[in-house]
Residue, then its C-alpha position, 0 to 999 in steps of 0.5 A: x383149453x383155450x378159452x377166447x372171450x367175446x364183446x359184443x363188437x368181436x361178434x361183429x369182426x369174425x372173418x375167414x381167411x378164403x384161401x391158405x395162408x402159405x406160412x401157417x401151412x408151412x409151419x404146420x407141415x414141418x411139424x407133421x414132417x417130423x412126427x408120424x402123426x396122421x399116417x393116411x393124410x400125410x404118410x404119402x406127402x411126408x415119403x414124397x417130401x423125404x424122398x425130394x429132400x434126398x435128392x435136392x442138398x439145397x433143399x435140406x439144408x434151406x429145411x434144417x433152420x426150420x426144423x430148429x425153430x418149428x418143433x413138433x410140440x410146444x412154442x413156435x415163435x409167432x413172426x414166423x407167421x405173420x396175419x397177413x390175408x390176400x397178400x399171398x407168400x411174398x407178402x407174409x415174407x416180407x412180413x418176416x424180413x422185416x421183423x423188429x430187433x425187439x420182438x425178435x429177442x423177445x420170442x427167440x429168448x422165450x423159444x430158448x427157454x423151452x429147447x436149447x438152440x444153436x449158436x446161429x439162432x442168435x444172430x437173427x435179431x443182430x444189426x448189419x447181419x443177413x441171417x434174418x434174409x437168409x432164414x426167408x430165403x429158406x422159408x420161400x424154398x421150403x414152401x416150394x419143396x413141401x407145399x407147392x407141388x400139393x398146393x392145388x389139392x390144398x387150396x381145395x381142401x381150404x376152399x370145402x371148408x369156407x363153403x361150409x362155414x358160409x353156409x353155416x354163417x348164413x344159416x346161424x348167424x356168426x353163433x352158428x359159424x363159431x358153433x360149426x367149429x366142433x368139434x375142435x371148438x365149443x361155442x358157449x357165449x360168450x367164451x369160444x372154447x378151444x380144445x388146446x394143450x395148455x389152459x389159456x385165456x384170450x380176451x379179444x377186447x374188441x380187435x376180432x377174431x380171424x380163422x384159418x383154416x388149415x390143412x396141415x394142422x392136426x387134430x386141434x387148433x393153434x394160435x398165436x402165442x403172443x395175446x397182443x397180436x391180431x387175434x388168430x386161431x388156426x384149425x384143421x380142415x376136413x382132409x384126404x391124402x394129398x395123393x390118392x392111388x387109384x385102384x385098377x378102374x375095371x376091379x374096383x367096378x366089379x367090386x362096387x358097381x359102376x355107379x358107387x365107384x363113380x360116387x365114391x371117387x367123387x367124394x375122395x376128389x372133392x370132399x363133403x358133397x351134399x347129396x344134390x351135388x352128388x346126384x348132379x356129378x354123377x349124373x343120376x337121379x336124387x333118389x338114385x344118389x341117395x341109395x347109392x350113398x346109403x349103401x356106400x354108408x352102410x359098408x363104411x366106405x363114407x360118412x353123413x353129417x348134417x349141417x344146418x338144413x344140409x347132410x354132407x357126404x365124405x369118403x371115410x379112411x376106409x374108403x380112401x383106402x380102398x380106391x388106394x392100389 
């Protein structure tokens, strides 16, 4: 568990990040691209991603340096995902480039310690040697062959969960934002306490508390490794498959009705929905709506949550697969 202490002036500086922090992403989906982890969100993204890598040289070998320095479990060097927010990639990557000699021997030795390492590895943190602009050049293209294709379902995924943790901000103050966070996360004052792989304490002492919310991290949150640096935890969002298949239209309509298949299409698009934004899309009534979400309820195919003085709906995997072919 992760245990993150609170002073009073933390409580004042906890701020979300409003769009996805490219590298975060990236590292995190090199981390689901070398496991079989979260089989229905990610199984079509990692077989389109395999499938591109077979085709593209360049790309497969911009990846492999990555792979070496992101593995599926344990220490990830904290440079590799610098907090940087509003500034985008080409910010966050030259953030990268230009990391100290200092702290790039001090978190290669540490990665060292955990996995044995090439011999290439140890020319990043060397003076006059490019290694360090050749490693950017493969984050930049392996951010265009694993993320950029999917970037725009991404950034709604983000974009769902800032609305909910403003609502939740605005329902409950910054207690009722940190409490929002379960159940990844405990809010118990004034200690966050973060479902986590290993026992850790971090004491903000003041400098704040910024969440990411990502859609490649799985399961529970991750942080910065390093207590020193601006205070991080990354946690994963609501999701669905980047790609959906849809089912034949007319079959899944005689199976449904018109109505529940619309319904149920628009939480897979979209994301939780309350059941006014569900009425609206469909262009129904609001007690129509929440029948129709009743019966999609009780047939497994969505889920309901309240969330303050709202209840929330999503396509559950079930239904998700069900609108596959």
């Amino acid at each position: 568990m992760l245990r993150i202490h609170f002073t009073s002036q933390d409580l004042q500086s906890v701020r979300v990040a409003r769009q996805p922090h490219a590298l975060w992403e990236l590292v995190c989906g090199v981390c689901r691209l070398d496991t079989r982890q979260g089989a229905l969100e990610f199984g079509h993204w990692r077989r389109s991603v395999r499938e591109g890598l077979a085709k593209d040289p360049r790309a497969r070998r911009a990846l492999l340096p990555l792979q070496t320095l992101i593995p599926p479990v344990g220490y990830i060097p904290d440079f590799l995902t610098p907090s940087v927010t509003g500034g985008g990639l080409a910010v966050g990557l030259e953030e990268v480039r230009s990391t100290s000699r200092t702290r790039l021997t001090r978190e290669l030795t540490r990665l060292a310690e955990s996995r044995p390492l090439p011999s290439w590895v140890s020319s990043l943190n060397r003076p006059g040697v490019k290694a360090l602009g050749t490693l950017t050049r493969a984050l930049e293209l392996s951010c265009k062959t694993l993320l950029e294709p999917y970037w725009p379902r991404i950034q709604t995924a983000i974009g769902n969960d800032v609305e909910l943790r403003s609502r939740a901000l605005l329902d409950g103050g910054t207690s009722g934002l940190l409490d929002a966070l379960r159940p990844h996360a405990r809010w118990n004052a004034p200690v966050l306490e973060v479902n986590y792989p290993v026992d850790r304490e971090l004491y903000l002492e003041g400098r704040g508390l910024l969440l990411v919310p990502s859609y490649f991290c799985w399961r529970r949150p991750t942080a910065l490794a390093d207590p020193t640096l601006g205070p991080v935890l990354v946690y994963p969002v609501a999701k669905q498959p980047l790609e959906v298949a849809r089912a034949s239209k007319d079959g899944l309509e005689r199976l449904l009705g018109r109505t529940r298949t619309v319904v149920l299409a628009h939480l897979a698009n979209h994301g939780a929905r309350t059941t006014s934004e569900v009425a609206s899309a469909a262009n129904i009534a609001l007690p129509s709506a929440s029948y129709q979400l009743g019966v999609l309820r009780d047939g497994g195919l969505i889920a309901s949550h309240r969330e303050g003085q709202f209840v929330r709906h999503s396509a559950t995997p079930l239904g998700l697969r069900l609108l596959d072919r």
